[in-house]
Every structure is written in C-alpha cells, then in structure tokens.
Phi, psi and omega in degrees: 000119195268125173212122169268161202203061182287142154224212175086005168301170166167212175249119189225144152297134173327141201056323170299189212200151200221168169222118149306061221245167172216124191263142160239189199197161165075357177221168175283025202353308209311288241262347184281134157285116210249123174216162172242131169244159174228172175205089186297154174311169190016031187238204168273145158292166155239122163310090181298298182187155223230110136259098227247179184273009144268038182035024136318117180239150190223098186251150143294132190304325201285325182244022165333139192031017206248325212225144193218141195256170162198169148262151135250095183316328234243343174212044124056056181234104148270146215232162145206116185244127207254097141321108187055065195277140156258172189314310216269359147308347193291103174221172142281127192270132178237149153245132208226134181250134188242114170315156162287128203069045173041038168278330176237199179191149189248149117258151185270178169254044141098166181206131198285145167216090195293113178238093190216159183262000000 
C-alpha cells in the first residue's frame, strides 16, 4: 500500500519557521521525484519546490530564498523547510511522489499551515 504522511504543520507567526515533513512507505523512495504543492482558500493547488532523484531542486519565485526543499533516502522522507513565512504562505501543504517516466504519482493528504499574528 503506496501511502504518503505529512506533518509539521501548524500556526506561525509572521517571520517564523516551519519545517514539513513527508514519510512515504510502499514506494521505492529513492528513485521518485519528490514535490511539495500548496493550496490557499479559493485558490489552485501549486507547485511549491521540485526535489529529483539526484537532489536537483526547484522553487517557485514566490518562495525563493525562502524556503528549501531536501530528501533522506535512508527514512524515505522529504522535508521542507519554510523561512520567514509570510500571510500569504497560509495554505494546505501537499506533498506528491512521481514515479520515473511519470507512470504512477501519489499524494499525501495535505497538512495546514497558518502564518497570522
């Protein structure tokens, strides 16, 4: 059973910092394209930052220097760690593993994250 499992969410203050994280189980961690998306009230999910399986990384201008994705092949875990959160960081964090040649793709089920004063 391919099951992804975020946590670390929570309620922050404007300027704090979150750490994400996603356990997966049931896939082949190693060899997967690993991302984090988000999704604000009325809005589209989004593509946050892109980890491959050579730890090639990829943000969104919006969160550019803000925010760094990582992997630990060895506890089939990807991280995201979030810096200097702004309001408009507040969303549900999803995280999603892409097979190689996209044949299947997972998701997890999301973990909220609130940055208000």
């Amino acid at each position: 059973q391919q099951q992804l499992v975020e946590s670390g969410g929570g309620l922050v203050q404007p300027g704090g910092s979150l750490r994400l994280s996603c356990a997966a189980s049931g896939i082949a961690f190693s060899v997967y394209v690993m991302e984090w998306y988000r999704q604000a009230p009325g809005k589209q999910r989004e593509l946050v930052a892109t980890i491959t399986r050579a730890s090639n990384t990829n943000y969104a201008d919006s969160v550019k220097g803000r925010f760094t994705i990582s992997r630990d092949n060895a506890k089939n875990t990807v991280y995201l760690q979030m810096n200097n959160l702004e309001p408009e960081d507040t969303a549900v964090y999803f995280c999603k593993a892409t097979s190689p040649g996209m044949l299947r793709n997972y998701w997890g089920q999301g973990t909220q994250v609130t940055v208000s004063s």
